[in-house]
MDTraj code that builds the backbone (N, CA, C; nanometers):
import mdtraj as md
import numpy as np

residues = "UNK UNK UNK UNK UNK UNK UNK UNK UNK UNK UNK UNK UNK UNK UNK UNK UNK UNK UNK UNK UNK UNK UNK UNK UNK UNK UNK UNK UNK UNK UNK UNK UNK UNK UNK UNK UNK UNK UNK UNK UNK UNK UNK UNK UNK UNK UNK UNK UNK UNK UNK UNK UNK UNK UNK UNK UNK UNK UNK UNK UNK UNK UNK UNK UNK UNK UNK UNK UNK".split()
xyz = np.array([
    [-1.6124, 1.8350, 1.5508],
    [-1.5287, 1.9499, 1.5798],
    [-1.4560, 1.9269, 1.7113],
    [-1.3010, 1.9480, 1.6818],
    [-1.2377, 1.9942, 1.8320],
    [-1.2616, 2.0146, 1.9398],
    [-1.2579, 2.0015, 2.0920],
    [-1.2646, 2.1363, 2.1507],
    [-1.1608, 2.1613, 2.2080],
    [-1.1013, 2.2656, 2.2013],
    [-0.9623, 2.3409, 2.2367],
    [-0.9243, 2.3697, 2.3723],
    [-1.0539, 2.3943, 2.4311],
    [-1.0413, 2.4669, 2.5382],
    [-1.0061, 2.3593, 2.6911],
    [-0.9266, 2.3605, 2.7612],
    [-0.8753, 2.2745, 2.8647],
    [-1.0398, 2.2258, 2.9601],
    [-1.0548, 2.0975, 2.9798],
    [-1.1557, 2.0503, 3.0671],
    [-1.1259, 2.0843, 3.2340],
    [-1.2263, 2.0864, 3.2720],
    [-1.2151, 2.0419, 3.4005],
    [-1.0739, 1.9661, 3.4893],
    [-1.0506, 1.8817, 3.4062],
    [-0.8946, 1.8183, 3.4505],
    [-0.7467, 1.8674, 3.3561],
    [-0.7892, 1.9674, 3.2945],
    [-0.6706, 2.0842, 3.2452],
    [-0.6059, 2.0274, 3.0732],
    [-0.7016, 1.8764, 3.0495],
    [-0.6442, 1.8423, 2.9517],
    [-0.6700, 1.8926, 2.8180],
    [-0.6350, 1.8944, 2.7153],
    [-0.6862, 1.9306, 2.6059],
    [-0.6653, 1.8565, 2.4806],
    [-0.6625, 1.8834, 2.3824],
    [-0.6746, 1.7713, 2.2523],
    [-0.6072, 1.8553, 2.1453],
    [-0.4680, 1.7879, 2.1735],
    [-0.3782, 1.8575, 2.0696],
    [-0.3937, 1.8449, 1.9511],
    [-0.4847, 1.7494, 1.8533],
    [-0.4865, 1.7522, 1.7632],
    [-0.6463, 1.8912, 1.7183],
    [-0.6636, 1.9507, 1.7859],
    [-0.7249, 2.0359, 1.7430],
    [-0.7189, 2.1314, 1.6936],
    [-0.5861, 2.1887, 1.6599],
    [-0.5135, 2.2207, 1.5548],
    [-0.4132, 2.2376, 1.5260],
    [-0.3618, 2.2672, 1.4199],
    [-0.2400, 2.1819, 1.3502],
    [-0.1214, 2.2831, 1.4385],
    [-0.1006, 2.4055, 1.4366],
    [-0.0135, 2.4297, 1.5218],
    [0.0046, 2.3739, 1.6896],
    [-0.1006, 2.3541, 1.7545],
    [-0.0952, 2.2880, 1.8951],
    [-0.0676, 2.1560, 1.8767],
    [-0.0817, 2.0780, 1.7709],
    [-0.0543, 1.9520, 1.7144],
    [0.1147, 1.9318, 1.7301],
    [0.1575, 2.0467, 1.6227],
    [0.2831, 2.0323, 1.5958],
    [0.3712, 2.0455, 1.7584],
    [0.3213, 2.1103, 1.8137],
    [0.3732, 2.1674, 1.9590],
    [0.3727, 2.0445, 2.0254],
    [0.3271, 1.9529, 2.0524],
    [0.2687, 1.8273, 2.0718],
    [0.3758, 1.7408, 2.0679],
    [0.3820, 1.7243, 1.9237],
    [0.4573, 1.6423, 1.8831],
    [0.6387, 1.6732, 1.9049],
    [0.6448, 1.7461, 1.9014],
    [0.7751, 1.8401, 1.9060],
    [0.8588, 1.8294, 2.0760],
    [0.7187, 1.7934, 2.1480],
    [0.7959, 1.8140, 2.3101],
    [0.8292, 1.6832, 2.2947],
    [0.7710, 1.5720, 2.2382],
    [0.8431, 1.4060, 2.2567],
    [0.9464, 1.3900, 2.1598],
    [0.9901, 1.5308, 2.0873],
    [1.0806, 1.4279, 1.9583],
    [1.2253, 1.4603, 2.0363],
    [1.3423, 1.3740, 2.0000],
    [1.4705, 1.3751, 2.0774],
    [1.5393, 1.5159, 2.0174],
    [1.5937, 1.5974, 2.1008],
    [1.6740, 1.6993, 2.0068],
    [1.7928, 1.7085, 1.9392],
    [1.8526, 1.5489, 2.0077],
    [2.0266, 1.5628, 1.9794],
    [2.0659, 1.5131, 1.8512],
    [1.9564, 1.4225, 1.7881],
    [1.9369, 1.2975, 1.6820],
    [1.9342, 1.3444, 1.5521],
    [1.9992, 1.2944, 1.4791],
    [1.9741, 1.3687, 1.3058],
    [1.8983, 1.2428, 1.2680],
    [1.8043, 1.2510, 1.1444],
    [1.7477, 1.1461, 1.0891],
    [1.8320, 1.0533, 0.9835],
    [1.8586, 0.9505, 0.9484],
    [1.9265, 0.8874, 0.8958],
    [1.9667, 0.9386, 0.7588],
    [2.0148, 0.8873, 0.6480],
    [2.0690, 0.9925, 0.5124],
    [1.9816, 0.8158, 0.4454],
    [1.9143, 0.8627, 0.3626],
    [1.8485, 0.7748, 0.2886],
    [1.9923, 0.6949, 0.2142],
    [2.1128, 0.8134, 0.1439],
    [2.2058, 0.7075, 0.0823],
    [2.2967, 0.5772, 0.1625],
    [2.2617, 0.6044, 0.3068],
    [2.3645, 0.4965, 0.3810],
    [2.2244, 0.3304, 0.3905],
    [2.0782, 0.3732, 0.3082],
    [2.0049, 0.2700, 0.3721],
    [1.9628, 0.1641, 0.2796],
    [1.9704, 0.1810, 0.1624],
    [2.0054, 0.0405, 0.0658],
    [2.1290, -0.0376, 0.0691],
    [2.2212, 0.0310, 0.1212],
    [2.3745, -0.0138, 0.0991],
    [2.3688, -0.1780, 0.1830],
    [2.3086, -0.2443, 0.2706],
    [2.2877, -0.3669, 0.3235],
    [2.1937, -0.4487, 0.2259],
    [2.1302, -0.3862, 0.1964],
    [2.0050, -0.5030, 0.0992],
    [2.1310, -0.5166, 0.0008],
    [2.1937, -0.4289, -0.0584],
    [2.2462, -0.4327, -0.2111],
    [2.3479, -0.5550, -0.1594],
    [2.4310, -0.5158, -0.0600],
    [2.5408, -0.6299, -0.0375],
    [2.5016, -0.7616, -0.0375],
    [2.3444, -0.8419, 0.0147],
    [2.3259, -0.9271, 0.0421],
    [2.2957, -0.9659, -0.1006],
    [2.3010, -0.8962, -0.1948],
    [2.1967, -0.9140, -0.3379],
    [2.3386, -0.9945, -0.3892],
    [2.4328, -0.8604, -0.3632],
    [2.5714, -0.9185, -0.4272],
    [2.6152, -1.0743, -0.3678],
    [2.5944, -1.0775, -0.2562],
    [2.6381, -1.2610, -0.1859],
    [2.5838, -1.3365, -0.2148],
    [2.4645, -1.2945, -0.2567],
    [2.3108, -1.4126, -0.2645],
    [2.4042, -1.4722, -0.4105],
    [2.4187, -1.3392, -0.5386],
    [2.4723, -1.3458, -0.6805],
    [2.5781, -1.4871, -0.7224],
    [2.6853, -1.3998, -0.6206],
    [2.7766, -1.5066, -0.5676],
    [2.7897, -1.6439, -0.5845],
    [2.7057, -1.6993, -0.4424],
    [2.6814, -1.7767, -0.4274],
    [2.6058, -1.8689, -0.5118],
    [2.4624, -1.8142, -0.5974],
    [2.4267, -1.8974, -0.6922],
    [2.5149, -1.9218, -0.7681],
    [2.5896, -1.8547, -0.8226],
    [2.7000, -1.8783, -0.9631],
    [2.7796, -1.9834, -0.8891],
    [2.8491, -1.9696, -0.7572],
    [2.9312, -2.0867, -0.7344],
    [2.8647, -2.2364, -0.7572],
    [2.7576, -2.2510, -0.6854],
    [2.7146, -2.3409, -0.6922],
    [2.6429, -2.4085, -0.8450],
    [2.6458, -2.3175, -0.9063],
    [2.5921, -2.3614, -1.0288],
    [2.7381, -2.3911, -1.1354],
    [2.8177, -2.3415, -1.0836],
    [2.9368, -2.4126, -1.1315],
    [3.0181, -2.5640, -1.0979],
    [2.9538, -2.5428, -0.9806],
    [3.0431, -2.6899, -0.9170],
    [2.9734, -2.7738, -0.9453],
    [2.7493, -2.7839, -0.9994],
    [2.6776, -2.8499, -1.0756],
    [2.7145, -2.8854, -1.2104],
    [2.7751, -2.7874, -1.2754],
    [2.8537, -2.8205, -1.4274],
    [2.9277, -2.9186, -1.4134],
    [3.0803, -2.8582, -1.2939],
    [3.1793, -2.9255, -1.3085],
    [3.1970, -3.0734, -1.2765],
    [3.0346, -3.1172, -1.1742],
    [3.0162, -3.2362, -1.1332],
    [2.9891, -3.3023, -1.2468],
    [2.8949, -3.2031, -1.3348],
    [2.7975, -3.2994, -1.4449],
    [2.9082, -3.3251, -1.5702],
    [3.0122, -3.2360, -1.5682],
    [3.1120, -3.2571, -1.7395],
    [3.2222, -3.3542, -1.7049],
    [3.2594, -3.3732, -1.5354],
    [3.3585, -3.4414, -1.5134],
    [3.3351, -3.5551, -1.4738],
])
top = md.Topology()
chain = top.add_chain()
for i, resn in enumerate(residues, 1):
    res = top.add_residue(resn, chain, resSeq=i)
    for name in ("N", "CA", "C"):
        top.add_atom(name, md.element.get_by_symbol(name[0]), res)
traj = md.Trajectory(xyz[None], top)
């Protein structure tokens, strides 16, 4: 169990419950900041998927064109 109540040196243990928790957490978070939009955060993996695509096909063409010519 918790204890809530401030020690001797005034500290206390914010996780002792969930509202003093949240209070806690809330004085370190930034206020000016929005959290990112999940749709702007695949958009880099996908592009590299598309170059990676690319690129195999080129090269697997210029393997043909070496091997038929």
């Amino acid at each position: 169990m918790a204890h809530n109540t401030p020690g001797p040196e005034g500290n206390y243990d914010p996780a002792g419950s969930t509202q003093m928790f949240r209070a806690f957490v809330d004085e370190g978070a930034p206020q000016g900041r929005q959290p990112a939009t999940p749709a702007a955060a695949p958009a880099g993996p996908r592009v590299g998927l598309i170059v990676g695509i690319v690129v195999v096909l080129a090269v697997l063409a210029g393997v043909a064109w070496l091997a038929l010519g």
